[in-house]
C-alpha positions in Angstrom: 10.1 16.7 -13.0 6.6 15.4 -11.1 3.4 13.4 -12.3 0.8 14.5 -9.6 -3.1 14.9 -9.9 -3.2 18.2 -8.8 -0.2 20.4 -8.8 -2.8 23.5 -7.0 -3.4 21.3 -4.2 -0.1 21.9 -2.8 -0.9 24.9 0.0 -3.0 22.1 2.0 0.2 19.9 1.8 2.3 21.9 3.4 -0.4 22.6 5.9 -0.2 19.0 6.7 3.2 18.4 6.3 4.1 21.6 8.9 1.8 19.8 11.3 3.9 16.3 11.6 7.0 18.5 11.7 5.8 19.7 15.3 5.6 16.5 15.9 8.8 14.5 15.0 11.1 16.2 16.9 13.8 12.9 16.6 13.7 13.6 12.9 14.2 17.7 13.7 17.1 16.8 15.8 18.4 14.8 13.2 18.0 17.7 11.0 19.7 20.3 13.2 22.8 18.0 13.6 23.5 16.7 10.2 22.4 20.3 8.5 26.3 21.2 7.9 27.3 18.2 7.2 25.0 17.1 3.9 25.4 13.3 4.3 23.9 12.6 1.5 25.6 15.4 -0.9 25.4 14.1 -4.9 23.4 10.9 -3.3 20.3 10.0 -5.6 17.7 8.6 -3.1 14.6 6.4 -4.4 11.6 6.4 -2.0 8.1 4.1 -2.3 6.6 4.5 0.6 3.2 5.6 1.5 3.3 8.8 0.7 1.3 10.9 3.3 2.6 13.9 5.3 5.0 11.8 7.7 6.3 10.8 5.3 6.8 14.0 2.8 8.6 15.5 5.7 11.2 12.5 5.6 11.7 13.5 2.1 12.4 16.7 2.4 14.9 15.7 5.1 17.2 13.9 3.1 17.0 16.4 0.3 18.2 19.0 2.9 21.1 16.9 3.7 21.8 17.2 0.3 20.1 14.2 -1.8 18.2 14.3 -5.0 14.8 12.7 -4.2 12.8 10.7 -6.0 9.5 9.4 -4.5 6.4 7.5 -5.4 3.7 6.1 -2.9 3.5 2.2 -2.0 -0.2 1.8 -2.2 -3.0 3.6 -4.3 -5.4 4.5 -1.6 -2.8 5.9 1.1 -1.6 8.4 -1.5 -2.1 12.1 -0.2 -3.0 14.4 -3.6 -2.1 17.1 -1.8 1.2 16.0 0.1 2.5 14.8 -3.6 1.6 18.6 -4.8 3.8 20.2 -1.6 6.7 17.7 -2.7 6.9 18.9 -6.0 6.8 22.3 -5.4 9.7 21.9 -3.4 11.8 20.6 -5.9 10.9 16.8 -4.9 10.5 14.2 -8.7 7.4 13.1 -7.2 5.5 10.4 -9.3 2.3 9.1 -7.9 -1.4 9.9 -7.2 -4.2 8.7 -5.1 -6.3 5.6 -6.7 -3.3 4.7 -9.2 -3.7 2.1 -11.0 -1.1 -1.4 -11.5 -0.1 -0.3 -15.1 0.9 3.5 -13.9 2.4 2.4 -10.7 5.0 0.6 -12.3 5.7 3.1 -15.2 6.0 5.4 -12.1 8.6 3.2 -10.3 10.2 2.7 -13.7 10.6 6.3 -14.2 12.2 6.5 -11.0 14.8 3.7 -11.7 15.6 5.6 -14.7 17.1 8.3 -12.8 19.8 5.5 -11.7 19.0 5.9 -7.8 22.3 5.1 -5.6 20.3 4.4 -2.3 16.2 3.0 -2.1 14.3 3.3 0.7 11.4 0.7 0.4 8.5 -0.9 2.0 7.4 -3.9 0.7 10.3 -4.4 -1.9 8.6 -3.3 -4.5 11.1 -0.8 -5.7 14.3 -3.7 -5.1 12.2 -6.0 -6.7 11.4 -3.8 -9.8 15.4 -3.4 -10.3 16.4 -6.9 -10.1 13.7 -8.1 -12.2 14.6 -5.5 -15.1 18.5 -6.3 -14.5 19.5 -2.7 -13.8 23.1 -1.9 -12.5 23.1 -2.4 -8.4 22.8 0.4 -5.8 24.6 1.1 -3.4 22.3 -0.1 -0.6 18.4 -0.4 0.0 17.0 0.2 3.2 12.9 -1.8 4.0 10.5 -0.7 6.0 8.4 -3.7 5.8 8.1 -7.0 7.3 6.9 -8.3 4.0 9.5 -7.0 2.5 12.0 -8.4 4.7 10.6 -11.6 3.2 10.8 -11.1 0.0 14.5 -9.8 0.4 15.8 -13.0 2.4 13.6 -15.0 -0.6 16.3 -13.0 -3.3 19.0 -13.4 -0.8 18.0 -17.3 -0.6 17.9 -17.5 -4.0 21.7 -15.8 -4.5 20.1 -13.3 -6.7 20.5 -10.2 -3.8 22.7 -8.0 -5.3 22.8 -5.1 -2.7 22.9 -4.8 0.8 19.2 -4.8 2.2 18.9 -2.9 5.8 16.2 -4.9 7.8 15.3 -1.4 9.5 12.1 -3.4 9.9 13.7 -5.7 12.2 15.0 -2.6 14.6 13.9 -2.3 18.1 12.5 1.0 17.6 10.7 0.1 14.5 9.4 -3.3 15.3 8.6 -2.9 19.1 6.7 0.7 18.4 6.0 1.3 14.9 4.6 -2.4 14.5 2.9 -2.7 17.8 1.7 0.8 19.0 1.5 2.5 15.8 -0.3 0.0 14.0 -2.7 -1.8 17.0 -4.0 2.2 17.4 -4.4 3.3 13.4 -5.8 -0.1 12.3 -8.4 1.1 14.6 -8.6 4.3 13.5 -9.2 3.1 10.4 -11.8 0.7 11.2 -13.9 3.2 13.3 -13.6 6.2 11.2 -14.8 3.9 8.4 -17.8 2.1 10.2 -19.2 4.5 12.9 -19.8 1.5 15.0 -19.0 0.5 18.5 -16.1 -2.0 19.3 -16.8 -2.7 23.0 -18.5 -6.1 23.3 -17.5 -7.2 19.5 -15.8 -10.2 19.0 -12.4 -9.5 17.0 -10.7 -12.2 15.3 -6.8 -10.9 15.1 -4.9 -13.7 12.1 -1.2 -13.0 13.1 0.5 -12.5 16.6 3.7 -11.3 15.5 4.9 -7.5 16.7 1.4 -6.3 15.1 -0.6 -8.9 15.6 0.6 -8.3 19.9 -0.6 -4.0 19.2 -4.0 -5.3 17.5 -4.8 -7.3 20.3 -3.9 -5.2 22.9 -5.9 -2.2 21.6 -9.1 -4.6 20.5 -9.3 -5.5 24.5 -8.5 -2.0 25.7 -11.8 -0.9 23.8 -13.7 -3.8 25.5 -13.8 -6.6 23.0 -13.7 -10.2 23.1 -10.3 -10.9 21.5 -9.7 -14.0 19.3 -6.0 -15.0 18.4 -5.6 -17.4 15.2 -1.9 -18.5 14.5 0.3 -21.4 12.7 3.3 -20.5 15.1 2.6 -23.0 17.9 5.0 -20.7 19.9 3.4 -17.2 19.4 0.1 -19.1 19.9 1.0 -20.2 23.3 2.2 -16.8 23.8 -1.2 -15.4 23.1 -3.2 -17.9 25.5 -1.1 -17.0 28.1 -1.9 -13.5 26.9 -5.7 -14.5 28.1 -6.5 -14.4 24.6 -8.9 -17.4 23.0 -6.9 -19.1 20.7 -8.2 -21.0 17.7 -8.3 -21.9 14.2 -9.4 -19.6 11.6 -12.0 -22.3 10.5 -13.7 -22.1 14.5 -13.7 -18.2 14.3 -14.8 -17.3 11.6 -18.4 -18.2 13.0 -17.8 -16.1 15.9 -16.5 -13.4 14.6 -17.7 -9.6 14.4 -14.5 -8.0 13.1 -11.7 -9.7 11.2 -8.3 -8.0 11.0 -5.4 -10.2 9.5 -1.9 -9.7 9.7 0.3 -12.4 8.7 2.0 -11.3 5.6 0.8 -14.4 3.5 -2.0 -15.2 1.4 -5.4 -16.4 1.3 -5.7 -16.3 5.1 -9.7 -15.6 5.0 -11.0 -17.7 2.1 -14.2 -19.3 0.7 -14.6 -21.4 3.4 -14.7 -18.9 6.0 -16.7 -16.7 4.1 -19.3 -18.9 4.2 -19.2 -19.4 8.0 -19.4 -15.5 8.7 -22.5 -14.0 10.4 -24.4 -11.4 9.2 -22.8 -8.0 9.6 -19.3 -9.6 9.9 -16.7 -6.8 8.9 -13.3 -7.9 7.0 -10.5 -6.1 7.0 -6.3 -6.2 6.7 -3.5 -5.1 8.8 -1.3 -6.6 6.9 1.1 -4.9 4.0 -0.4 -6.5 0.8 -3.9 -6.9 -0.2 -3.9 -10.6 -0.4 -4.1 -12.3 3.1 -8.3 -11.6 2.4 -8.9 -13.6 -1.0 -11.2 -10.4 -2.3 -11.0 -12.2 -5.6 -12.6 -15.3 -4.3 -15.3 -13.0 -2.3 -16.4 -11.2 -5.0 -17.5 -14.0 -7.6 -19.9 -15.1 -4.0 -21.1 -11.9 -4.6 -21.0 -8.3 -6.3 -19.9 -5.3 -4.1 -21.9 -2.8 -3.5 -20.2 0.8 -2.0 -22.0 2.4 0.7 -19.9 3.6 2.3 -16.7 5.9 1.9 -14.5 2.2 1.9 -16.3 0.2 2.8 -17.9 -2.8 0.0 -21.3 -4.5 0.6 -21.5 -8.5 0.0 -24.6 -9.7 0.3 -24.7 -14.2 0.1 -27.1 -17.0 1.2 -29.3 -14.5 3.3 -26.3 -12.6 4.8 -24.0 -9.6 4.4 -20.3 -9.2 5.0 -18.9 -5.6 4.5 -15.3 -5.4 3.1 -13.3 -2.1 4.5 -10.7 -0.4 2.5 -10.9 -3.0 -0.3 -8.2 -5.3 1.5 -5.5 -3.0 1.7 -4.2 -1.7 4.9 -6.6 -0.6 6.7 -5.2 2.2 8.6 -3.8 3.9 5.4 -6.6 3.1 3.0 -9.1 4.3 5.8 -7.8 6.5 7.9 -3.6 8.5 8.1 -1.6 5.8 8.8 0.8 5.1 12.5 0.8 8.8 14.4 4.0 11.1 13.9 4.9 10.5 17.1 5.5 6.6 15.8 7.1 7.1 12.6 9.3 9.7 14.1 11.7 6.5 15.0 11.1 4.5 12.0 11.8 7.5 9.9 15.2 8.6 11.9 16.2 4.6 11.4 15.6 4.9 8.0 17.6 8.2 7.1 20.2 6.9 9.6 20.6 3.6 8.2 20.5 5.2 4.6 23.8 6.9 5.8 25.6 3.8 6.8 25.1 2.2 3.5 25.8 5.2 2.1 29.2 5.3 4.0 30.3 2.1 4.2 30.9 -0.7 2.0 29.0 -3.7 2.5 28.3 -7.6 1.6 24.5 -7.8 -0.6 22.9 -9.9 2.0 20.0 -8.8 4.4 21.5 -7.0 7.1 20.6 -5.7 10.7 20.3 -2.0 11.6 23.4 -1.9 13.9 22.7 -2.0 17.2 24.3 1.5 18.1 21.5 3.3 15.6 18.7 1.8 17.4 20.2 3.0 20.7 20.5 6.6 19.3 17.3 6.9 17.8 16.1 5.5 21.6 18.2 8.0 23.5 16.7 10.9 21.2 13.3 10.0 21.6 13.4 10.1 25.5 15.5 13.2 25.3 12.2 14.4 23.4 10.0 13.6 26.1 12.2 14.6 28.7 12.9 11.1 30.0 16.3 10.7 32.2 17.4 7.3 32.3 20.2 6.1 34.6 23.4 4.8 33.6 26.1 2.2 34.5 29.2 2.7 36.7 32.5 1.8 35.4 32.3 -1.4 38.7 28.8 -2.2 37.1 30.4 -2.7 33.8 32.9 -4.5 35.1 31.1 -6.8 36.9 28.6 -7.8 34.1 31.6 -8.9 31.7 33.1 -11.1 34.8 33.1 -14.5 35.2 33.8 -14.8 38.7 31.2 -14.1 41.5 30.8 -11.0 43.5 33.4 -8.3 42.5 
């Protein structure tokens, strides 16, 4: 069973699909050792993610090791048509279509529940939430892709309402350290200069957020010659970022200096009225982070109505000035351009099927819990393998000597 636009479209899926492949070769490894074994054999497996090619070929993966998929995209404008068409013609109970709207996003993530999924693999909760909030019967295990979702799973945990082990595979080295930081500081710009045409070098960009992606934004925005501006409320991670050589400010200071606005907190309402109208002319706004809410969009558009013109990006013309919106607040680098490079999610995805196979092999407390440590170091070892990387090792007498107490040997 599938709901897709398009169902002819599929031949330019698999085109795109077959070109990630070459270029996850973690995930291929992880698919030439576990093909005997069918980890997942009579495992139903719920995805909402955001379902582009990368991500297709993740599914397919864990319905060779034997699962019965069911997938939906996270977000309406990083949706691939075609990548949805290539799923279901490979047997995949794909729901979901680019441009979805609320009402059939959740019918589609109901539909999905309805198959009474034993394992989710989520980003941004939506999925959890959706079966706690309709009081389904417990799975065995969720695994979140998301730092937002993170949140909102400690906020159920907090609450004692968690009734499932949550894997923070967010919170892994090799998700956070690369996925957040690399993958998103280079396709939020991808995103934002596919969409505009326009120069960065020189630009003044206003970064809201200096956690893991916050760090890649920032260190991409000065490698393309900008003048980088860091607003936090962490008084540590704001320190961090002057040291950084970054200016460091409130949101109320620079958003009058500003060029380019990227935020990526994870909270709300973190460009508002107020800053609006302290924008210059030509000021471009624009999200990094997972939910469309840290730009209040609402609160922009009674200032002014939108005009389109360009492929996403939205027009607001107030008291004599114009403020263009990219990607209509969603994540920039999937709403405008294909999301981190394979080479990125090529970790996060090999954390996510391996971490899928813990809960699905072990027994665990519903709390939020921590990729185990030996994962991360696997999925770390692979990757260099991939490049070719050698690494040295320990001797047994260098072991030794860092679990002494005493001095010298």
């Amino acid at each position: 069973m599938y709901n897709v636009r398009d169902i002819a479209l599929a031949p330019q899926g698999h085109e795109k699909i077959e070109w990630v492949k070459e270029h996850m070769p973690v995930l291929s490894h992880i698919k030439r050792t576990f093909l005997k074994k069918e980890p997942f054999d009579n495992e139903r497996v719920a995805v909402c993610l955001h379902l582009e090619a990368k991500t297709a070929y993740m599914a397919l993966l864990f319905q060779e090791l034997g699962a019965d998929v069911y997938i939906s995209g996270s977000n309406p404008l990083s949706t691939d048509d075609t990548v949805c068409a290539a799923l279901a013609e490979e047997g995949v109970h794909v729901y979901s279509w680019h441009g979805i709207d609320p009402q059939s996003y959740y019918k589609n993530l109901t539909t999905i529940l309805d198959a009474n999924p034993t394992i989710i693999i989520d980003d941004g909760l939506d999925l959890t939430s959706l079966l706690h909030s309709q009081k389904r019967p417990p799975v065995k295990g969720a695994c979140e892709e998301t730092t937002t979702g993170i949140i909102r799973a400690r906020a159920l945990q907090n609450q004692g309402l968690l009734q499932f082990p949550v894997i923070a595979v967010n919170d892994a080295y090799c998700k956070s350290l690369f996925d957040n930081r690399y993958g998103t500081g280079q396709s939020a710009f991808d995103g934002i200069m596919r969409t505009t045409n326009l120069v960065v070098a020189g630009k003044t960009v206003v970064i809201s957020g200096y956690g893991w992606v916050g760090k890649g934004l920032a260190m991409r925005a000065r490698g393309l010659g900008a003048h980088v501006v860091v607003t936090e409320v962490d008084p540590i991670k704001a320190l961090e970022a002057h040291m950084e050589g970054y200016r460091v400010m409130s949101m109320d200071e620079a958003s009058s200096r500003g060029d380019i606005f990227i935020t990526a907190t994870g909270n709300i309402d973190v460009i508002r009225e107020e800053h609006f109208e302290a924008m210059k002319h030509g000021a471009i706004l624009c999200n990094a982070g997972h939910f469309d809410v840290e730009i209040n969009v609402k609160t922009l558009r009674t200032l002014a109505e939108g005009r389109k013109i360009r492929k996403n990006v939205e027009a607001y013309t107030f008291n004599g000035k114009t403020v263009y919106l990219l990607g209509e607040g969603r994540l920039v680098n999937l709403a405008c351009a294909d999301g981190h490079p394979a080479e990125i999610m090529d970790l996060s995805f090999t954390l996510q099927i391996l971490s899928a196979q813990y809960v699905a092999t072990h027994s665990l407390e519903p709390a939020v819990l921590s990729v185990p440590e030996e994962i991360d170091t696997t999925v770390a070892n692979l990757a260099l393998q991939a490049l070719d990387i050698s690494i040295d090792t320990l001797t047994e007498s260098q072991r030794a000597y860092l679990t002494s107490w005493k001095y010298g040997t």
